[in-house]
C-alpha positions, 0 to 999 in steps of 0.5 A, a space after each residue: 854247504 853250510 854257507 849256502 844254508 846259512 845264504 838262505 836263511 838270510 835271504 829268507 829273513 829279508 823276505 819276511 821283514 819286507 813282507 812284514 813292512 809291506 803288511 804293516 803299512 797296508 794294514 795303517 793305510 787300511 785303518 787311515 782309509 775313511 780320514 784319508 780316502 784312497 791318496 796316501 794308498 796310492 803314493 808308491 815309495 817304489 816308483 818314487 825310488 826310481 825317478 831318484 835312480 834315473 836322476 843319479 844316473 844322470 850325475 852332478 846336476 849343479 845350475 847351468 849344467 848339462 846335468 841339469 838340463 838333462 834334469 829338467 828334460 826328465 821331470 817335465 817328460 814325468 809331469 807330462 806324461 801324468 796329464 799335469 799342466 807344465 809351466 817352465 819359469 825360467 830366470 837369470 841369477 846373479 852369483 859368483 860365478 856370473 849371470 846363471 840360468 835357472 829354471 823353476 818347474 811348476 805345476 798348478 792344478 786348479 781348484 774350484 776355490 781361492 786359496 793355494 797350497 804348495 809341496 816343493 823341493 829343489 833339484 839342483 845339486 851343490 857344485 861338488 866335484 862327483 857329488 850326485 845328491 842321491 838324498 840332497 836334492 833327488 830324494 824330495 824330487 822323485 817324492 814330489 814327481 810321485 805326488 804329482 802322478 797322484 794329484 794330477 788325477 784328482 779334483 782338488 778344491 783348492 789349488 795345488 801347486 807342485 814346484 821344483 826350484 832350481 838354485 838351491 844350493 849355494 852358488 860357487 866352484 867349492 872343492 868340498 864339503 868344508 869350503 861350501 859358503 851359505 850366506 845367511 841373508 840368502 844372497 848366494 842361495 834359495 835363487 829359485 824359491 826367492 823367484 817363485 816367491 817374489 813372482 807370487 807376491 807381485 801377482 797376487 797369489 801369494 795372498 792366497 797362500 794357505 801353506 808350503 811344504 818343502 821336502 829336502 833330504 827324506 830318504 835315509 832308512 828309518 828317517 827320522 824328521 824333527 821339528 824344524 824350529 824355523 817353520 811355522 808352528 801350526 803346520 809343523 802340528 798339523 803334519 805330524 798329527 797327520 804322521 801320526 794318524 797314519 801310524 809314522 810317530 817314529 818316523 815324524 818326531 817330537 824333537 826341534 831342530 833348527 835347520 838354518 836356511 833352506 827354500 821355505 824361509 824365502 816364503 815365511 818371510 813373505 808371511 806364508 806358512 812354511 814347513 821344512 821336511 828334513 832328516 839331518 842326521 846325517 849332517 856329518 856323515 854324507 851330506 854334501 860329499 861324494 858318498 851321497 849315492 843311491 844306497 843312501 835312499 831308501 824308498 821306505 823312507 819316499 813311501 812314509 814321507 809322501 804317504 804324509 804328503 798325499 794325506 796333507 790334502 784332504 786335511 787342507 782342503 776341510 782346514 780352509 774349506 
């Protein structure tokens, strides 16, 4: 008897703390409304966890598996059914292991002047035995799959291009988290956002690039996103001075931290600016082993992060206007 008291008592103070999440975040986006319009209200970190559920489900989703075939099939179904305009850029990568096929997938939503923004993520996993990257690779995925159902509705002035690179992470047959190899010329990673990158400077685009944002590993609880020391200065202050208008200074904090490589560098390199969104406190706890599973995520972390996101855009679009 006094057990089940006790159960209730539990399940009663997590109905209240949800309660208490839920009503804080509507009361933010309720003050935010006149900056931001209706698009951070719109984000649904919910439906957001899902599309990382369905990608767990899917298990290991290194380049050239069916995992990540199977992965691919899912966000361009997604994309599709939100009415975005889908393109499939496929490519061949030369690693260690051969001649691999990769595929970056790209929304372009066009907009009535030149310029061009990016929100990217990756969603390839490393090639670990049982390693179905639950944050390092689904978290930023379902958060970028969420921000498309968002702006692919809308009438944007500038272009918005929502990517999903392929190959990532770096390319070998590693037995475990110490055996993985990250070169830091980029010679065995980064294959998709090099693509991408080198595609858009060949076309032209890239001149019009105004700013790419990359979301990689977002979803632990209470995520905590420091200011990645390799990202370009401006944008990092034009973010977390978006977080904080809509109350996230806990969440987006005034700490540096260099990340090292990630898909962002193949950008700023080329003379884009570039942010890396990452949580990496748990650099030595589940990162790049078989414990980053879905309880890793939460989907309070996916609703702060693409609430930022989604506000992102009308602060762009007034910025370079």
């Amino acid at each position: 008897m006094e057990r089940t008291e006790e159960r209730k008592r539990e399940t009663a103070a997590r109905g209240i703390g949800c309660w208490f999440f839920v009503a804080s975040v509507s009361f933010v986006l309720v003050l935010a409304f006149p900056i931001f319009g209706d698009l951070s209200a719109g984000f649904d970190g919910a439906r957001a966890y899902e599309h990382v559920r369905h990608l767990v489900e899917i298990g290991p989703r290194p380049p050239a598996s069916d995992g990540i075939h199977r992965a691919q099939a899912y966000i361009i179904g997604q994309l599709k059914s939100y009415g975005c305009p889908v393109e499939e850029h496929d490519f061949h990568a030369s690693t260690v292991l051969g001649n691999l096929s990769m595929k970056n997938i790209v929304v372009k939503l066009p907009g009535t002047g030149p310029g061009i923004v990016l929100y990217t993520t990756h969603y390839d996993t490393v090639r670990i035995p049982n390693f179905v990257g639950a944050d390092d690779g689904g978290s930023g995925t379902g958060t970028m799959l969420e921000l498309a159902h968002l702006f692919c509705s809308r009438k944007n002035s500038l272009n918005v291009w929502i990517v999903f690179f392929d190959g990532e992470e770096a390319q070998g047959n590693w037995t475990d988290k110490a055996s993985v190899q990250w070169n830091n010329d980029a010679s065995n990673n980064t294959y998709g956002s090099r693509e991408l990158a080198a595609q858009m400077a060949l076309s032209g685009e890239l001149k019009r690039t105004k700013a790419m944002i990359l979301a990689d590993m977002i979803g632990p609880s209470n995520v905590r996103i420091t200011r990645d020391t390799g990202s370009t200065r401006w944008l990092i202050d034009f973010i977390w001075d978006t977080a904080a208008q809509l109350g996230y200074k806990n969440n987006f904090v005034n700490e540096d931290y260099g990340v090292g490589g990630d898909d962002h560098f193949s950008f700023i390199r080329r003379g884009v600016a570039g942010c890396d969104l990452i949580d990496f406190s748990v650099r030595d706890t589940y990162w790049h082993t078989p414990q980053d599973t879905l309880d890793k995520v939460d989907p309070k972390s996916l609703a702060i992060v693409g609430q930022v996101l989604a506000a992102t855009l009308p602060r762009f679009e007034k910025k370079f206007r």
